[in-house]
Backbone bond lengths (Angstrom), bond angles and torsions (degrees), N, CA, C in turn:
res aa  C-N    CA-C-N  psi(-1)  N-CA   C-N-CA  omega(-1)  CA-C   N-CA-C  phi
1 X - - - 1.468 - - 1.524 109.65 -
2 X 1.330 107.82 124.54 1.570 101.95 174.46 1.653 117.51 -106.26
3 X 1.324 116.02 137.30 1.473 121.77 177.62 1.533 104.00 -115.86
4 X 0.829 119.66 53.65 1.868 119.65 157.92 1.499 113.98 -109.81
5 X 1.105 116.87 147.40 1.189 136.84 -150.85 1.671 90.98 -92.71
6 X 1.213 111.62 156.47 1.531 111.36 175.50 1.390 122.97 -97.84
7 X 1.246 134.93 150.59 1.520 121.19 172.29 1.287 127.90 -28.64
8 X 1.065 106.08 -44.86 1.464 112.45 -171.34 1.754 118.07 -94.11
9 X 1.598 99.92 19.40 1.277 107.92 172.31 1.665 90.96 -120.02
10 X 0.722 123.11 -50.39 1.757 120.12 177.84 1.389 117.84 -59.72
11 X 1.607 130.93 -23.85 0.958 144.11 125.34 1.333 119.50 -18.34
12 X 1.707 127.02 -75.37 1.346 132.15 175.04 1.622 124.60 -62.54
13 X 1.397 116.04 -17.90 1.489 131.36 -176.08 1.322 87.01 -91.67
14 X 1.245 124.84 -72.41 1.603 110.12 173.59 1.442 125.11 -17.85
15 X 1.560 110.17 -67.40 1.492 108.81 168.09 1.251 142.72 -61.62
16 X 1.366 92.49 -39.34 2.212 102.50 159.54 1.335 113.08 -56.16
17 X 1.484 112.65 -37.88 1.183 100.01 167.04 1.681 136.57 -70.95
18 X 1.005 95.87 -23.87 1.780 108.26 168.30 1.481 122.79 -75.87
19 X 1.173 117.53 -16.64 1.629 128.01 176.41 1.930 81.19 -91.92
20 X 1.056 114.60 -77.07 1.472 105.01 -169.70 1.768 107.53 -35.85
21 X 1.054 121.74 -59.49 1.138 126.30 -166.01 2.120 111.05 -47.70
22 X 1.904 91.68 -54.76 1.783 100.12 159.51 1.583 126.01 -44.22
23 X 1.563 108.29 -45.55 1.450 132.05 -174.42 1.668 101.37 -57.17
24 X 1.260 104.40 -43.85 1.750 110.37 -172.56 1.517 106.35 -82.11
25 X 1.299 117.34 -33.77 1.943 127.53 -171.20 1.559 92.57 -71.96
26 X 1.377 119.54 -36.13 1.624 100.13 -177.10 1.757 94.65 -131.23
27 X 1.705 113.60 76.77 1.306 94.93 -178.99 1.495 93.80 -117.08
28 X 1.635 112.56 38.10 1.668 120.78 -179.89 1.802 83.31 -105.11
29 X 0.650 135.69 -16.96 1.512 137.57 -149.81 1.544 101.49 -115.69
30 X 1.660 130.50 -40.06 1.266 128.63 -173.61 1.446 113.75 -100.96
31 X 1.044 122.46 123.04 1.494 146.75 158.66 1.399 107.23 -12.22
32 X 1.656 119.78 -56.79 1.707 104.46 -145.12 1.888 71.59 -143.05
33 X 1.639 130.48 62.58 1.625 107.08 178.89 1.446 89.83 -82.93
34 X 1.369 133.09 -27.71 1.509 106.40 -166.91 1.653 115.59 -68.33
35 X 1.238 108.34 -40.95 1.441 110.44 159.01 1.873 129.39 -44.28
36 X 1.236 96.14 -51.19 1.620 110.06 151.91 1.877 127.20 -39.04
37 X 1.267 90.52 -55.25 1.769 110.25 -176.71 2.074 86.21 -65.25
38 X 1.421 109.10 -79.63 0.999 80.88 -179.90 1.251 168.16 -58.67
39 X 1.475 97.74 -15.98 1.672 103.57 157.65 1.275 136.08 -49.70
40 X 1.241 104.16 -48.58 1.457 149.26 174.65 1.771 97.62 -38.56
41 X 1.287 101.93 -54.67 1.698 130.89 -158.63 1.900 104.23 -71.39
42 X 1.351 99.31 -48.67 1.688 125.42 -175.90 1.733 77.92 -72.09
43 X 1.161 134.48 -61.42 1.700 124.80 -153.58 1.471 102.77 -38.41
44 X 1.704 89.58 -69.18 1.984 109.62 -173.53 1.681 108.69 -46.31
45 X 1.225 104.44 -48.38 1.730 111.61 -179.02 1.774 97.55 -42.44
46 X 1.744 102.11 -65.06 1.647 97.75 -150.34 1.484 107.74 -62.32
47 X 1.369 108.78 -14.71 1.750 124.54 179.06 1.333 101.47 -38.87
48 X 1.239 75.77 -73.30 1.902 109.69 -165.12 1.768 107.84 -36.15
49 X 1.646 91.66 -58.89 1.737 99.61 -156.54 1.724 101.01 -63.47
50 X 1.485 93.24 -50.81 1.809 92.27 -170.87 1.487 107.64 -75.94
51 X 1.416 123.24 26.42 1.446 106.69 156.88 1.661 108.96 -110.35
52 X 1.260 102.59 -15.95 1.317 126.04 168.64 1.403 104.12 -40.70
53 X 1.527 101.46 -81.45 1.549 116.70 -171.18 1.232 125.09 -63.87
54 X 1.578 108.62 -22.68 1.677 121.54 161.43 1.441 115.23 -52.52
55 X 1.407 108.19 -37.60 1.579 114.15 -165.45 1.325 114.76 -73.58
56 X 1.266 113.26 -10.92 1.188 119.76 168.22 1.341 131.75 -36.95
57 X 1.477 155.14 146.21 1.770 152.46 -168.06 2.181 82.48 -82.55
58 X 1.261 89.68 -51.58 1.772 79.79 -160.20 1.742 120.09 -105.50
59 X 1.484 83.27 21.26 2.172 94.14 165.73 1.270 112.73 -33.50
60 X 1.256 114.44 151.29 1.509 106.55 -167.21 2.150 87.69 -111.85
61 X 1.225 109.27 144.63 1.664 128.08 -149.35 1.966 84.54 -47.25
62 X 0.890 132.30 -50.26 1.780 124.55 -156.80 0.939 67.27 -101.59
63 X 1.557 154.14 76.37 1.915 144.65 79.41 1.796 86.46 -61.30
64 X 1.215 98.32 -88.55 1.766 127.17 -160.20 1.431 99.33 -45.38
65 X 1.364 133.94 -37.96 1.518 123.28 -159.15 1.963 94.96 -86.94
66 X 1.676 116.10 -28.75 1.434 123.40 -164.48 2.126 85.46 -74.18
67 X 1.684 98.04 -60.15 1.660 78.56 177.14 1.560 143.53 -34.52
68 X 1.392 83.27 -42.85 1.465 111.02 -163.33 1.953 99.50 -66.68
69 X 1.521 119.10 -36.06 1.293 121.77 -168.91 1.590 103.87 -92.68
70 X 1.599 111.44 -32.70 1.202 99.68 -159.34 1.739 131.53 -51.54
71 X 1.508 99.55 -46.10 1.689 98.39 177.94 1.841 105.72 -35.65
72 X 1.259 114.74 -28.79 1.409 107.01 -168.05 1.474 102.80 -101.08
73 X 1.497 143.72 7.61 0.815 148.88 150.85 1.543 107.34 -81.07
74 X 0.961 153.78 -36.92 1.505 148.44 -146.86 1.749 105.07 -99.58
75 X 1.786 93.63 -33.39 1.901 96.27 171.19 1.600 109.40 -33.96
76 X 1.168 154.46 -107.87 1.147 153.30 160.72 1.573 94.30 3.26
77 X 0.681 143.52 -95.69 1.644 119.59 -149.09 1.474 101.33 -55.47
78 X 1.373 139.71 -36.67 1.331 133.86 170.47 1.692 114.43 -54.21
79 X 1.334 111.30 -42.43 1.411 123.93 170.06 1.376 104.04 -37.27
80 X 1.304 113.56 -107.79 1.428 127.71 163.30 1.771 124.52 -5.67
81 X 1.253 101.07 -38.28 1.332 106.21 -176.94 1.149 102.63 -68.63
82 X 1.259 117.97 -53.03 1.647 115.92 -174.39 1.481 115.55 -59.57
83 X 1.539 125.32 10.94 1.040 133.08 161.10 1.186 123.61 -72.24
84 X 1.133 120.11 -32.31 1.114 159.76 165.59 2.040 118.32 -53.04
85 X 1.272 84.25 -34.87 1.792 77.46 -165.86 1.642 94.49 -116.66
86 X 2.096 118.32 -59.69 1.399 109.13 169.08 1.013 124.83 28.47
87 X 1.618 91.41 -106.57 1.797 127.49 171.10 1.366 127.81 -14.53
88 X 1.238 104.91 -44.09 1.749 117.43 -172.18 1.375 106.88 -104.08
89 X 1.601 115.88 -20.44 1.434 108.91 174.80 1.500 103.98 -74.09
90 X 1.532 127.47 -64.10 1.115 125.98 -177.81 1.508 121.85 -99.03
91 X 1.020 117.77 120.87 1.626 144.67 -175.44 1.871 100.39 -59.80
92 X 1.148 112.80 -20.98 1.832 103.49 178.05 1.848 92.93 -150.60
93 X 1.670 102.50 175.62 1.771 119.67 163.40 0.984 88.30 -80.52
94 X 1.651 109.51 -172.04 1.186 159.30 -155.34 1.626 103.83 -142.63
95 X 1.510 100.35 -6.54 1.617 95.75 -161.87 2.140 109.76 -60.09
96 X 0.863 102.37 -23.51 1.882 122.70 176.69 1.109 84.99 -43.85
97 X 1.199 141.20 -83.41 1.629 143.94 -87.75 2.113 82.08 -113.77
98 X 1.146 97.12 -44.08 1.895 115.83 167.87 1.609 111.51 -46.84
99 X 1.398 95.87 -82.77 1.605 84.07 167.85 1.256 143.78 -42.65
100 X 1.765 105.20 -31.70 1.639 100.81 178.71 1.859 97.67 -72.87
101 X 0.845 91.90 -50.20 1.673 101.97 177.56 1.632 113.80 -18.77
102 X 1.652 102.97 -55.52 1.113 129.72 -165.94 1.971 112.48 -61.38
103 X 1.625 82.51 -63.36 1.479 117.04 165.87 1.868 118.82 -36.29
104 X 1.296 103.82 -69.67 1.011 102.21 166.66 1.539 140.09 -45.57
105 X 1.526 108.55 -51.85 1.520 127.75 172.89 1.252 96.81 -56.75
106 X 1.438 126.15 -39.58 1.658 98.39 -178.30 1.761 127.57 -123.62
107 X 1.664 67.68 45.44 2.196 80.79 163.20 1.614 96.63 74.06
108 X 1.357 110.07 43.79 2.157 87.67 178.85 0.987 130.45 98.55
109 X 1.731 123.30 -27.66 1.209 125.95 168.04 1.398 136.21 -121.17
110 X 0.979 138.18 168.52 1.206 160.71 -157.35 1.733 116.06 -93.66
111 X 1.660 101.26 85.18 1.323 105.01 -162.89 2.043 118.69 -59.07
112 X 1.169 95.33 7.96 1.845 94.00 -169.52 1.781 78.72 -109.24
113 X 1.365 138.85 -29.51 1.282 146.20 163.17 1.733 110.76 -31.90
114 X 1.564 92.30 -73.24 1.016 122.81 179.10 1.550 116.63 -31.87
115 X 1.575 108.57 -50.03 1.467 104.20 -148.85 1.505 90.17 -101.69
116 X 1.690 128.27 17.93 1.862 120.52 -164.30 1.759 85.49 -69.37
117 X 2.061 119.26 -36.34 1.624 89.23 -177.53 1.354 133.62 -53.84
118 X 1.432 127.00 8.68 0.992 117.31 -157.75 1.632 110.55 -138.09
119 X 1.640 96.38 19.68 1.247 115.39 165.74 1.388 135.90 -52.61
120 X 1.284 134.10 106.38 1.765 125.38 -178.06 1.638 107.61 -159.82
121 X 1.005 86.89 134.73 2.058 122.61 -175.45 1.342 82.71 -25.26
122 X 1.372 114.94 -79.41 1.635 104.70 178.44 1.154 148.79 -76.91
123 X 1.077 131.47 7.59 1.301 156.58 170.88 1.591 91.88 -76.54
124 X 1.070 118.47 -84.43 1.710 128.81 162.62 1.773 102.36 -14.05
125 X 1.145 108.12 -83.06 1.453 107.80 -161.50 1.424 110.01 -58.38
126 X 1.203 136.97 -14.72 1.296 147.70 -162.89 1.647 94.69 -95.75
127 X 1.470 118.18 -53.61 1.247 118.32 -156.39 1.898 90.74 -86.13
128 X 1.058 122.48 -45.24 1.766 118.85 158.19 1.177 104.12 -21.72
129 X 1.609 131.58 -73.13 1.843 120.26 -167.62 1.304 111.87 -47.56
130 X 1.913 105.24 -63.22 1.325 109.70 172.26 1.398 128.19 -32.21
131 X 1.178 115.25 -11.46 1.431 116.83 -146.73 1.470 100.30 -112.13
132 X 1.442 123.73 -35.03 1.328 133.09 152.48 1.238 136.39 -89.81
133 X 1.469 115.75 33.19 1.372 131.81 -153.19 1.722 104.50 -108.13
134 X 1.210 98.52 -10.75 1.491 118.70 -167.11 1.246 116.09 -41.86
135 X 1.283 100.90 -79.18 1.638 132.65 160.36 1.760 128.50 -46.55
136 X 1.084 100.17 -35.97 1.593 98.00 161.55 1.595 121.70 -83.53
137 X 1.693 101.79 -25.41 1.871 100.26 170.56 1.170 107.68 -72.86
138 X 1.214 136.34 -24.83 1.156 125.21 159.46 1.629 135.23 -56.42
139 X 1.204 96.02 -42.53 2.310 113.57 170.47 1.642 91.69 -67.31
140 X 1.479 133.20 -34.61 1.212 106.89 -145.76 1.958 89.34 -99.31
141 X 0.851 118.07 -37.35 1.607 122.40 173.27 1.420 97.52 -47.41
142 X 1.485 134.00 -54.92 1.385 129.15 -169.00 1.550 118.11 -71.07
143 X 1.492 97.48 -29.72 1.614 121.12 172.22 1.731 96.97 -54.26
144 X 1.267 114.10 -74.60 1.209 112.24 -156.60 1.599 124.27 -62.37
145 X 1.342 85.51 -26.26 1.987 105.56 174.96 1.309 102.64 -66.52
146 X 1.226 106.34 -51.29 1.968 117.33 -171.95 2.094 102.49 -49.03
147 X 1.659 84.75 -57.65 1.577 88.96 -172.71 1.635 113.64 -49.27
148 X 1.648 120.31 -53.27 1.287 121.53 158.03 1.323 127.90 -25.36
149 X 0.883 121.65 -11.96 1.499 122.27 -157.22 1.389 115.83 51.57
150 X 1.452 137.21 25.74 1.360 140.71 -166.31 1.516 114.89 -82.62
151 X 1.456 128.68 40.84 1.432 116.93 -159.13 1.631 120.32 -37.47
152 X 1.658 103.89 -64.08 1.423 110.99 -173.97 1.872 99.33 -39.70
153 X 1.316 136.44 -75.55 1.534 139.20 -121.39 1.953 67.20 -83.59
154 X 1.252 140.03 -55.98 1.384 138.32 -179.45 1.749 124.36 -35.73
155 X 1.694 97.73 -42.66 1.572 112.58 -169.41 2.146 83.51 -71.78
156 X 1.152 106.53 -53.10 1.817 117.35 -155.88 1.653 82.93 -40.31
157 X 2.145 93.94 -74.98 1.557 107.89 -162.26 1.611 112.37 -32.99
158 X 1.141 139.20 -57.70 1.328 172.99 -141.91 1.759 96.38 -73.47
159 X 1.321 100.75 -58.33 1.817 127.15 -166.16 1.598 86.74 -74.32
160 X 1.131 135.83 -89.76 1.683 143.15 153.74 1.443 121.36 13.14
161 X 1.416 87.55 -71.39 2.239 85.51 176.97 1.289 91.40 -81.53
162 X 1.098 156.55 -63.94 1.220 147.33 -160.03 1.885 133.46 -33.65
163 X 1.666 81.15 -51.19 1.873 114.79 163.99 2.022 102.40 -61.52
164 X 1.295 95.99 -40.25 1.815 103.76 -178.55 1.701 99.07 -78.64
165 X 1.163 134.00 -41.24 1.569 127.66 -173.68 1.537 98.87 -61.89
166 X 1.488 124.78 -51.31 1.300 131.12 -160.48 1.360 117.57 -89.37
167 X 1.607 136.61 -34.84 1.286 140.62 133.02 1.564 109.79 -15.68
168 X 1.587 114.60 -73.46 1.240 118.27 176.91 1.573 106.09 -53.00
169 X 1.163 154.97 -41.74 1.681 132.99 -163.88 1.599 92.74 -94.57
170 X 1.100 119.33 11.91 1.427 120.83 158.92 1.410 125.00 -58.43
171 X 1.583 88.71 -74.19 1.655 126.12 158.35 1.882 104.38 -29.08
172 X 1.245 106.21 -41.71 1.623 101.76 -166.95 1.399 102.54 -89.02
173 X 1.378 109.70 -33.11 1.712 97.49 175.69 1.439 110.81 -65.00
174 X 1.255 116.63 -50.35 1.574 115.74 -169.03 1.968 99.29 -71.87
175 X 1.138 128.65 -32.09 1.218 107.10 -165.28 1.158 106.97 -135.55
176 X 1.270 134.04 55.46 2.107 141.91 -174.44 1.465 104.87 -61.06
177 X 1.053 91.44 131.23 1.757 132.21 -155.64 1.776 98.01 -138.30
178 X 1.518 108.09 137.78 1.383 113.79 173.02 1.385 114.18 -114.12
179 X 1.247 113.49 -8.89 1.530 136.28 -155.04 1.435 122.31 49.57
180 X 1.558 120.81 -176.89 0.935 148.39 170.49 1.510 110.03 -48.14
181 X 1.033 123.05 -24.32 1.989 109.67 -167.54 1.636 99.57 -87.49
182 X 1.656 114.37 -1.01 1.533 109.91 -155.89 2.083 82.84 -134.86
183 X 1.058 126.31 -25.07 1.343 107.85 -173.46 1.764 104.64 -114.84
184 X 1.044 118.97 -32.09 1.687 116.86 171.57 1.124 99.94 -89.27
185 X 1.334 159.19 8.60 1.718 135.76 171.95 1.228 116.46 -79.52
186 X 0.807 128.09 37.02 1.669 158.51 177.79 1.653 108.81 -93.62
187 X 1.875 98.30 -53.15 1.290 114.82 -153.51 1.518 96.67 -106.56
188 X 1.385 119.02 -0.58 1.213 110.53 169.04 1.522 127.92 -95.43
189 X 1.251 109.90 135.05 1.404 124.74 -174.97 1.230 121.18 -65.81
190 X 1.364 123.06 -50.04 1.788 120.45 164.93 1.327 102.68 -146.95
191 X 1.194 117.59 165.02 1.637 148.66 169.69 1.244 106.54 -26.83
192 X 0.911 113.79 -178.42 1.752 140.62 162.36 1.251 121.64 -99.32
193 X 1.651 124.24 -8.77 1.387 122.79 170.49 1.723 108.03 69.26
194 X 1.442 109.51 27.66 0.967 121.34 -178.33 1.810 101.22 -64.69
195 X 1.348 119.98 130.97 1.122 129.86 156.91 1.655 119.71 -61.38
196 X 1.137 129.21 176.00 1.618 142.58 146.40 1.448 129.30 -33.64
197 X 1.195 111.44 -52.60 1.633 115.77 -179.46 1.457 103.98 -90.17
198 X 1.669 124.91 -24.51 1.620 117.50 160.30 1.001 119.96 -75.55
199 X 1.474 133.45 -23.04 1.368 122.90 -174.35 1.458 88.89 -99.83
200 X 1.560 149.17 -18.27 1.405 118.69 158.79 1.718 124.27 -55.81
201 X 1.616 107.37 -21.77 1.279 110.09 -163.93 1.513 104.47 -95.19
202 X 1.200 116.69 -13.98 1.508 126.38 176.68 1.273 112.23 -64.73
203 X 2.184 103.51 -54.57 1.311 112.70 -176.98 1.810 114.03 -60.50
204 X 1.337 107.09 -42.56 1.379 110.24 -162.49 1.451 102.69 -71.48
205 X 1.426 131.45 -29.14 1.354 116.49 174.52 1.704 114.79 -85.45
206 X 1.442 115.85 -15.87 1.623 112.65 157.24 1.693 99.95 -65.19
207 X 0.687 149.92 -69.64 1.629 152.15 149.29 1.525 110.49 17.24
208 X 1.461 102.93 -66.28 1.743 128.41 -152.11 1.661 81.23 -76.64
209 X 1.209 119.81 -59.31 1.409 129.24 -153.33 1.448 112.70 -55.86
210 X 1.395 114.38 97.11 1.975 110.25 -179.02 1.761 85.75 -72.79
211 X 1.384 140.02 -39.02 1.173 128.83 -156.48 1.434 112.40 -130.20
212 X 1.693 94.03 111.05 1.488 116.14 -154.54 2.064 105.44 -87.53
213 X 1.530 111.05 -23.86 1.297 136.96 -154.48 2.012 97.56 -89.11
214 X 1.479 104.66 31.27 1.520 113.97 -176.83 1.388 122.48 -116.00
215 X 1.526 107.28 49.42 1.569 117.89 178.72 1.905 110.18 -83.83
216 X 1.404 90.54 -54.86 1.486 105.18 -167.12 1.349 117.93 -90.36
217 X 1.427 130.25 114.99 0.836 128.67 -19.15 1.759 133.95 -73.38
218 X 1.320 136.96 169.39 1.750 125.01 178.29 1.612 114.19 -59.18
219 X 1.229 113.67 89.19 1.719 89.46 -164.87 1.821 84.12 -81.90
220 X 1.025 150.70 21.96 1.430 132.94 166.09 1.476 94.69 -101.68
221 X 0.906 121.25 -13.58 2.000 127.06 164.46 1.517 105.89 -50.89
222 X 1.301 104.80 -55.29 1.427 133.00 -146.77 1.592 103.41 -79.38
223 X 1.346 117.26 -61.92 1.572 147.31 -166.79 1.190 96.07 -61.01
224 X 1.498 107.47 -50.51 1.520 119.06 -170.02 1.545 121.41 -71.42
225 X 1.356 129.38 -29.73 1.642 151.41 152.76 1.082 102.94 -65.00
226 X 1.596 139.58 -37.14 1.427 121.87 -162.52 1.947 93.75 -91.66
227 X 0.871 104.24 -59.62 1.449 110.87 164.99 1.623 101.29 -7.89
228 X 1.730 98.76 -76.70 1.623 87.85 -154.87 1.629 109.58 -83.11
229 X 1.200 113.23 -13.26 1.376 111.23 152.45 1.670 138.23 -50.89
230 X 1.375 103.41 -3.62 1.496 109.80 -168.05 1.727 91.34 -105.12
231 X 1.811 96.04 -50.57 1.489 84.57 169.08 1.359 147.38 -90.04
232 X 1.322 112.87 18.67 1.307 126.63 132.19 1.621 124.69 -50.94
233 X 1.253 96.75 -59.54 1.512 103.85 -155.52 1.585 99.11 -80.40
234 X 1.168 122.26 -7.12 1.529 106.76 158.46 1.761 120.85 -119.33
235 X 1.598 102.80 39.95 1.209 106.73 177.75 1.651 129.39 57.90
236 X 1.589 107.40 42.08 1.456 108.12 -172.89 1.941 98.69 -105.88
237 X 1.011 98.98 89.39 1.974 111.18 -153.69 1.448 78.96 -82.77
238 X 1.111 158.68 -59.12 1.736 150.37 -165.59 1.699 94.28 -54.01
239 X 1.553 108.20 -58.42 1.377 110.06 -147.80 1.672 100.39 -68.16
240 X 1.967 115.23 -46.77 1.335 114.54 175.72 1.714 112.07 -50.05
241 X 1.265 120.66 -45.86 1.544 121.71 -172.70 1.509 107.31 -55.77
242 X 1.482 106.88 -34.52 1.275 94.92 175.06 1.744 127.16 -85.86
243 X 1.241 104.86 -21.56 1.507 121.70 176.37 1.828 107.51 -60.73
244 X 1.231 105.23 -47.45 1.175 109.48 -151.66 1.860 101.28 -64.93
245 X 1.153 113.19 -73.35 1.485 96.09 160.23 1.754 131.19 -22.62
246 X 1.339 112.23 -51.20 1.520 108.93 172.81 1.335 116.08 -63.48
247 X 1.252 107.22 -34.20 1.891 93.13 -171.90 1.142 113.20 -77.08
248 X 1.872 119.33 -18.37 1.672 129.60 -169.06 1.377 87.41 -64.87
249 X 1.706 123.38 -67.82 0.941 133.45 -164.39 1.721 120.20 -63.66
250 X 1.525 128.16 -24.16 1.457 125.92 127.20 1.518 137.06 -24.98
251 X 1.451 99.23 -65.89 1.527 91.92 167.45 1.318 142.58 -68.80
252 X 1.518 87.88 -14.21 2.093 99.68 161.98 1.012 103.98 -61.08
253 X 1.425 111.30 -59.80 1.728 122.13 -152.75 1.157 97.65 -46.07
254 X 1.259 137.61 -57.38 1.743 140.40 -162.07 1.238 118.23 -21.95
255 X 1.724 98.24 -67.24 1.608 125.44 -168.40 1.967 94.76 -83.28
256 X 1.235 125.17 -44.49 1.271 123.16 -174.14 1.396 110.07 -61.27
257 X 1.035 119.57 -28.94 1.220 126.65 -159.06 1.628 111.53 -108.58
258 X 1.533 95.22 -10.06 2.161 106.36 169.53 1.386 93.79 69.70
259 X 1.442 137.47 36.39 1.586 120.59 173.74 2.070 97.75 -100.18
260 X 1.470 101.37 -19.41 1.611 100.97 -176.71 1.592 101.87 -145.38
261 X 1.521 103.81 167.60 1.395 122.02 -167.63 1.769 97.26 -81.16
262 X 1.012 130.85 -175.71 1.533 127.69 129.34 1.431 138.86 -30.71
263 X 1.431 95.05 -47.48 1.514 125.00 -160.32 1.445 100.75 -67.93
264 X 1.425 91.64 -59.89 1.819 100.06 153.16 1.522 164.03 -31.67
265 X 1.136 70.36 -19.14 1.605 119.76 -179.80 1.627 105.46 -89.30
266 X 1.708 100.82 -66.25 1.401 105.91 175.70 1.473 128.87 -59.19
267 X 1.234 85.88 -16.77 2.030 85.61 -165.16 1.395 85.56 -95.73
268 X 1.856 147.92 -27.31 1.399 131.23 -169.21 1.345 97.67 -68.49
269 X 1.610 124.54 -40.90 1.626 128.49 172.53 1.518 115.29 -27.93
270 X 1.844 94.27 -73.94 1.358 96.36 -170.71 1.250 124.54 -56.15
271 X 2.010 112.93 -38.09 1.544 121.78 168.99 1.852 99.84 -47.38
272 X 0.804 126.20 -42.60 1.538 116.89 -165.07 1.749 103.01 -62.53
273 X 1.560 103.98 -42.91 1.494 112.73 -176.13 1.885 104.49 -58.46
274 X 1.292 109.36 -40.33 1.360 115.54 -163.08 1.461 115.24 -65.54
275 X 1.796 102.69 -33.42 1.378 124.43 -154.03 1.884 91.21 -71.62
276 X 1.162 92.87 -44.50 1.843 119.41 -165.97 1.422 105.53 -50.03
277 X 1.328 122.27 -49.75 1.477 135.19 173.21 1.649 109.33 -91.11
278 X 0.843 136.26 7.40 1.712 133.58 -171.73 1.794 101.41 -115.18
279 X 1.534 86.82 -47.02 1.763 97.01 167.58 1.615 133.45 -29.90
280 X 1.379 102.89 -54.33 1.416 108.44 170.14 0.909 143.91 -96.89
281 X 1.438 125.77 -25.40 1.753 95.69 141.51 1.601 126.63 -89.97
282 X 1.495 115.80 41.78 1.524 109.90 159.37 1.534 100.43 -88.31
283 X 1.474 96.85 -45.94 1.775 113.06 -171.61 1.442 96.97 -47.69
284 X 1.632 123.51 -49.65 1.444 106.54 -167.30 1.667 120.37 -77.38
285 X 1.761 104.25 -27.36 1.390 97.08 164.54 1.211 139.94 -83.52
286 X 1.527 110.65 7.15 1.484 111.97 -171.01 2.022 94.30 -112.02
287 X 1.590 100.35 5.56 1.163 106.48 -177.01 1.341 99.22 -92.57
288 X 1.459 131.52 -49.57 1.205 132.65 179.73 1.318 105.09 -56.72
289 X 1.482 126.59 -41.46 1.681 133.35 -164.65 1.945 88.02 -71.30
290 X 0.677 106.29 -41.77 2.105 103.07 179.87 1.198 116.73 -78.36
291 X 1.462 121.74 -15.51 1.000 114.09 163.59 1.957 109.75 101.97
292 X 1.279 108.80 20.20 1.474 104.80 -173.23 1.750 87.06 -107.67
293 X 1.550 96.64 -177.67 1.502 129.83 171.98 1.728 102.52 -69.91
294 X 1.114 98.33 109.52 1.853 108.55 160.09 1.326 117.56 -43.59
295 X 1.584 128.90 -41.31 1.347 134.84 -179.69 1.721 122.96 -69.15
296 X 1.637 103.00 -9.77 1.553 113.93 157.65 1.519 118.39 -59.46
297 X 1.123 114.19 -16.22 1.684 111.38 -162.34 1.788 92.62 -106.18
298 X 1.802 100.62 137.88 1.316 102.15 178.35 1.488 111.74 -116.45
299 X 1.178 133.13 126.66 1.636 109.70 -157.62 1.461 110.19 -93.77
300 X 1.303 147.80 -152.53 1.148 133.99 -141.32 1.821 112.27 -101.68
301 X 1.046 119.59 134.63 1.426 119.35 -168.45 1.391 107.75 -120.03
């Protein structure tokens, strides 16, 4: 029976631990850090136990399949959390420094400006799905690996977006951004022609969102490239054919849709480039630290 934790759980304890660790450095400044600490505290615990009980010879399949998903279940509560702390760490955005950024690269204007000619009911509603598609290409790549029985190309994929979800709320601590739909709508001339079922889905994820300060960098830029990079690189030719259209149509949505700058855009790119090379030897040392075979890890193709 083995009880070692997997990369991609030592990976996530790593990071709970670093929000905890922030949560405590400014918990003169936050409202509710003991509440914070403890969440934080319950995360690492439930890590721990249900890989415990997974490790078991005779776990019953939703032990091993809940392990196996959870790091990618818990993102969202880490999300949110940082709603939580942001705010009180930094006293203003960054969104200024974005726009000129923005401004500049495109000769003077205002690239969410820019694109109102090309406004339409459907264009909008189309680029809306795309636009929340992020997060499920991610469950469904792990889905399909899981179903394979493919652990290794599953543990990498899994380890990969994961390093890309958490890189990105990096990006938001050091540099909080509200975007464009909240600081240029001033400068915008008309709507989005948003229909009924988009502007419910707009509202309900402003709703969902405890942490509004998530422009810089695009981690749905990011999530969304690493994604289809995994299924490339392990030959999932149905699943990439279908990705590849969604993520094109993702990275429109961003700027079309006023949730990110350009700039935003650029830096989820480069995070994707960074994630790609940073990936493998974390995967191999947090592989040795768990206790598996080094020759499981495939590095970037």
């Amino acid at each position: 029976m083995r009880r070692t934790l997997k990369p991609v759980d030592l990976l996530s304890i790593a990071f709970i631990a670093l929000l905890a660790a922030v949560t405590l450095a400014a918990s003169t400044r936050l409202p509710h850090a003991g509440r914070l600490v403890a969440r934080f505290a319950a995360l690492i615990v439930s890590l721990i136990l249900i890989n415990w009980y997974a490790s078991f010879p005779k776990a019953p399949t939703w032990a091993r399949t809940v392990h196996s998903f959870l790091p990618v279940l818990i993102v969202p509560v880490l999300f949110n959390s940082m709603g939580d702390i942001i705010p009180w760490v930094w006293p203003c955005t960054f969104d200024d420094l974005l726009i000129r950024a923005d401004f500049r690269l495109f000769g003077g204007h205002h690239p969410t400006v820019l694109l109102e000619r090309f406004v339409h009911p459907l264009l909008t509603t189309v680029l809306q799905f795309a636009y929340i598609s992020y997060y499920p290409m991610a469950i469904v790549l792990g889905a399909v690996l899981f179903l394979k029985k493919n652990e290794t190309a599953f543990d990498e994929a899994i380890f990969g977006i994961i390093l890309c979800f958490y890189l990105s709320y990096v990006g938001y601590l050091l540099v909080p951004a509200v975007g464009p739909r909240f600081t240029l709508a001033h400068l915008q001339t008309r709507d989005l022609a948003a229909g009924p079922l988009v502007t419910s889905i707009q509202e309900t994820l402003n709703a969902l969102e405890n942490t509004k300060t998530d422009a810089f960098p695009s981690g749905h830029t990011a999530v969304a490239l690493m994604t289809l990079y995994y299924a490339r690189k392990f030959r999932e030719r149905v699943l990439t054919a279908l990705l590849l259209p969604a993520v094109t149509g993702l990275i429109l949505s961003t700027v079309y849709l006023r949730y990110h700058y350009v700039v935003d855009v650029l830096a989820g790119i480069a995070l994707t480039v960074l994630t790609v090379y940073l990936a493998p030897p974390l995967y191999a040392w947090s592989s040795r630290s768990a206790g598996k075979p080094r020759d499981q890890f495939h590095g970037p193709a």
